[in-house]
Steps between C-alpha positions, in 0.01 A plus 500: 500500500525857431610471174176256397281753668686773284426299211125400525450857564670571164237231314198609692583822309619385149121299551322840564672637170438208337121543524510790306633355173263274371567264172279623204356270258426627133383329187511649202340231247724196555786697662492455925758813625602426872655796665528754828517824450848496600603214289535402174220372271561124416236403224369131458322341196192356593230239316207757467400897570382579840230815477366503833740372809409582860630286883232325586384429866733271584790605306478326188548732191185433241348668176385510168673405135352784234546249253185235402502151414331338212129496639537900550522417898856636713725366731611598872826372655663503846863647478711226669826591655484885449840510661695235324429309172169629454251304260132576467243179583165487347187523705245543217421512126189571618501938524214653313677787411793703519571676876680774498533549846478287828522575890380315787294631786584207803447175332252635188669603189369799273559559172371698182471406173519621133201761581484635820349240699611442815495114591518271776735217412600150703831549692630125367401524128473859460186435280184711552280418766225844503450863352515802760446715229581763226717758604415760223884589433684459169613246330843352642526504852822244541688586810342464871593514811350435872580693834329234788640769790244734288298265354503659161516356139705706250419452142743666223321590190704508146307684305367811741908485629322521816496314845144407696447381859188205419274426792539109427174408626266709222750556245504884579813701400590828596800706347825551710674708211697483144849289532670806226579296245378267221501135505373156317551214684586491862498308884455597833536348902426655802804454767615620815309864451584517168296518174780350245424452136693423174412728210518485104661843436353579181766760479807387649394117275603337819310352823613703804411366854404763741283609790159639503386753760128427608388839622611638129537214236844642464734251352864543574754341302796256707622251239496469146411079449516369133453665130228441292413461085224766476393289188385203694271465860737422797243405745629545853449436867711560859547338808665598831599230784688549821964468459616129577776685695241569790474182550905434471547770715271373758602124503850600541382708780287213668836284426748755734245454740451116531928551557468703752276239735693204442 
């Protein structure tokens, strides 16, 4: 008995760690890299370029493709199986535009487009569904993130190198601070307190996934993801879901204790 309860104790803390290292999700054009930041990048060859990618309300993992179809229209795909063989599933051909960015506030899904419009998109087909309005930034916001504790919308802007906090509802931003470096291309997700974003270092020539403070714009290097040609686009995006071994830990946990009653 007291060697079970010895145990479960042990899980019950391996879970609490566990929480803390989430699995990252980054595409750079048809390359998906799957890693912690403890282990090892494993890299995965997948049918099209993801430029937006964001955990939708109930967990599935949507976003844009940056690359058009015949009729000048995009696509947008849910990610199936993020955690094992992952392949990408259509869910329309139907995208006026390319979206460099996409978050979702509860169940409605924002995004912004090749100017700086920010949109109101449908949560199943990602397609445009309103206009909030013109945020007056730059060219090449592609990375954003939302805090719902805060209830704040981060928006990462490529060519001002900048980060803004964007009062969803009017399309207002408001400038948190420069991120220190210079960057293309890029992705960002809000999770668990933390701003995280994937960068085109213009100077390193590689994308470099790190955190972003949000009192400062301040963005701090943790792991260096995947080169890149600096002679062709690489169109990126990131992702961040919750470690499978939570749940391992915690069924194995629930398992001790169905033992213990019998």
């Amino acid at each position: 008995m007291r060697s079970h309860t010895v145990l479960l104790g042990v899980l019950i803390g391996c879970a609490t760690a566990a929480t803390a290292e989430p699995v990252f999700l980054a595409f750079t054009n048809n390359t998906m890299h799957r890693f912690t930041l403890n282990v090892q990048i494993e890299s995965i060859q997948m049918s099209d370029s993801m430029m937006s990618l964001a955990r939708r309300g109930d967990g599935a993992l949507v976003g844009h493709s940056p690359r058009g179809t015949g009729e000048q229209m995009w696509q947008s795909y849910e990610l199936l199986d993020p955690l094992g063989a992952p392949s990408l599933s259509l869910l329309s051909d139907q995208i006026g535009g390319p979206r460099g960015t996409l978050s979702f506030v509860g169940s409605q899904g924002f995004a912004i487009g090749n100017v700086d419009e920010l949109m109101t998109v449908d949560s199943n087909t990602l397609e445009q569904t309103g206009t909030v309005g013109n945020m007056g930034l730059p060219i090449n916001s592609n990375g954003s993130g939302y805090d719902a504790v805060n209830d704040v919308l981060y928006i990462i802007n490529g060519t001002d190198d900048a980060l803004y906090r964007v009062d969803y509802n009017n399309a207002t931003p408001t400038l948190v601070g420069q991120l220190g470096n210079n960057y293309l291309f890029g992705g960002a997700e809000y999770y668990d307190g933390t701003l995280y974003a994937l960068l085109q270092d213009t100077g390193l020539e590689q994308f470099v996934l790190g955190s972003v403070d949000t009192t400062t714009g301040q963005f701090t290097a943790l792991q260096v993801v995947a080169a890149y040609d600096p002679n062709e686009n690489t169109f990126a995006s990131l992702a961040v879901i919750p470690s499978p071994s939570v749940i391992a830990v915690l069924g194995m946990g629930g398992l001790l204790a169905s033992r213990r009653r019998r």
